[in-house]
N, C-alpha and C positions, 0 to 999 in steps of 0.2 A: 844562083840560078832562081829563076822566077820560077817556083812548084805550079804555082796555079796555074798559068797558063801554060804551063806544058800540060798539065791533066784535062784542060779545057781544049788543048789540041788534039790531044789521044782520045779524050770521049767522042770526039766529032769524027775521028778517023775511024775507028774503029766502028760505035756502034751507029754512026750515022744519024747522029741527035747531038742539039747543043747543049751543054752544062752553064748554067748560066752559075752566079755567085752566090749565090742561096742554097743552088746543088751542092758545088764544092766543098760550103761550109759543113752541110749537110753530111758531106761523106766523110769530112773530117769527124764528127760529134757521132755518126756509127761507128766508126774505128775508132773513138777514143775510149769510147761505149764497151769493147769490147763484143759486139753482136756481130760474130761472127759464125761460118760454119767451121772455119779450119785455120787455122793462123801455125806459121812459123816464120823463124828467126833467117834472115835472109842472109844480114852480116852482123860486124859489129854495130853498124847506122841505120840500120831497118828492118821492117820486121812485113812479113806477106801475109798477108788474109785475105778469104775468098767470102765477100758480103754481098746480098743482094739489094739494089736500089734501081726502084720503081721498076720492076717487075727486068731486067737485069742481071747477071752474075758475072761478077769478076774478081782479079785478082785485085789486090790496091796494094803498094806498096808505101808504106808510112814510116817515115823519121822517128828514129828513137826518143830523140831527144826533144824535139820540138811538137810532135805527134802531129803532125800534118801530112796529107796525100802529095807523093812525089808524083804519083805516074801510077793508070789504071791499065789492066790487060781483058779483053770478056775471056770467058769460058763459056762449055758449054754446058747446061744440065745436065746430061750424062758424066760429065768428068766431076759433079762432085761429089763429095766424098760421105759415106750412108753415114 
């Protein structure tokens, strides 16, 4: 499965903006980063973190193994976490 452009489909469905491949990279290299507010273990193949880009909050869901963005969800700033 192509990750990138399914998170290039989900950022545009969701938050109603395009990601272009500079973002994508970009949100890989914060979640590799660890700059996170909240991260956990999803399964054994990925791992959930709730990071903010460009003024944004969402879940990102990243491959364990290869550390790249499978698939983004927003949230809202009330839900996250003090």
């Amino acid at each position: 499965m192509d990750y990138k452009a399914h998170t290039k489909k989900r950022y545009r469905e969701r938050f109603r903006k395009e990601l272009t491949d500079i973002d994508y990279y970009n949100l890989c290299e914060i979640c590799r980063k660890d700059q996170c507010f909240e991260k956990k273990k999803a399964n054994h193949k990925a791992v959930k973190m709730i990071i903010k880009y460009k003024d944004d909050y969402m879940w990102c869901v990243l491959s364990n193994k290869s550390k790249i963005v499978k698939t983004v969800f927003p949230i809202k700033n009330s839900k996250l976490p003090n």
